[in-house]
C-alpha positions, 0 to 999 in steps of 0.5 A: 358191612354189619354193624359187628365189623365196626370198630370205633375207628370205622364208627367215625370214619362212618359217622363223618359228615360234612357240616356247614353251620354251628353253634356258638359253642366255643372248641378248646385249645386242648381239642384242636391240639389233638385234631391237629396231632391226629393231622400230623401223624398222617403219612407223608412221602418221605417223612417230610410233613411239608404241610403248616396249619393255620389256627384261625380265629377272631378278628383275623376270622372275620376278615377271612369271612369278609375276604371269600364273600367280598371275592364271591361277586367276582365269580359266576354262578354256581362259584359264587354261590359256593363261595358265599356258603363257604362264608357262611360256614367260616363265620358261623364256625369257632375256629377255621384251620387253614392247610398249606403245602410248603413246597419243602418235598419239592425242594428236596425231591428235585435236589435230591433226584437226578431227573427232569425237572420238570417232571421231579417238580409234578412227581413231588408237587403230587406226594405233598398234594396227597400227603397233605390231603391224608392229613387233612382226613385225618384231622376230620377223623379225629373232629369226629371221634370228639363230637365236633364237625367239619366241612372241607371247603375246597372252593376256595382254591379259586382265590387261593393267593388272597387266602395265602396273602392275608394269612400271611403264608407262602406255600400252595393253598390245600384246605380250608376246615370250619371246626365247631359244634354241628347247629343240626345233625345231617344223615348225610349223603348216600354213597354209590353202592362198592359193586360200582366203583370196585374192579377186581382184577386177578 
């Protein structure tokens, strides 16, 4: 892609990294508004938004920090490892948003569809995963159109219900995002080029 093909849209999409530790600089209230408005205008399967986001900072940061490292022991390598970087991250971060699934598009969708159960539950439990999942890129979009840095740490599934416990949240655990101001700039990592993950079928 030449750099006349980019866009300011596509420049951020590009400019995205993943970043692990931050500044002590604070994020305002004004900008995670507007990150968290970017994430709610993702699309959704019928328009239902059944995602929450928890603003998480403080005091009650600091026992998430203590939660993920106190809970790394318990896992072998390389999860632990991978639970203590995402500590790590979390302390040094301003602000972590925390992204739950309500369950309410299950709820409706097997209400509303007259077919087995079991299979509205994975049809639906499905659309909240990617609806949720396009809001949550969105949110890490729109961090980077404002020159703020995020990491997704999805490691943290592995102790998904203590998450929800001291959040004090029922839903199904989707993401957990360090928000802040990048400490150091990262190139990033290089991609697989198109030509090996694009079929073309006609």
């Amino acid at each position: 892609m030449s750099s006349s093909d980019i866009n300011e849209t596509l420049a951020n999409i590009m400019a995205r990294r993943s970043v692990r530790m931050y500044t002590d600089q604070d994020v305002s209230d004004g900008d995670i508004m507007t990150i968290l408005s970017a994430a709610n205008q993702a699309p959704s399967a019928h328009n239902n938004q059944s995602w929450r986001f928890v603003v998480v900072k403080g005091v009650k940061k600091g026992e998430l920090v203590d939660l993920v490292s106190r809970r790394a022991g318990d896992f072998p390598r390389p999860s632990s490892t991978l639970l203590r970087m995402a500590s790590r991250s979390i302390a040094s971060s301003p602000v972590t948003i925390a992204v739950i699934n309500t369950g309410e598009l299950i709820r409706h969708g097997t209400e509303l569809f007259d077919v087995d159960k079991d299979i509205a539950y994975d049809f639906f439990r499905t659309m909240e995963i990617q609806s949720s999942a396009a809001a949550v890129e969105n949110m890490l979009i729109a961090a980077t159109s404002l020159g703020i840095s995020t990491v997704w740490l999805g490691i943290l599934f592995l102790i998904k219900d203590d998450v929800l416990d001291l959040l004090g949240e029922k839903g199904e655990f989707m993401a957990v995002v360090p928000v802040g101001y990048a400490s150091r700039q990262s190139s990033g990592p290089t991609k697989r080029p198109l030509e090996m993950i694009v079929k073309k079928v006609e």
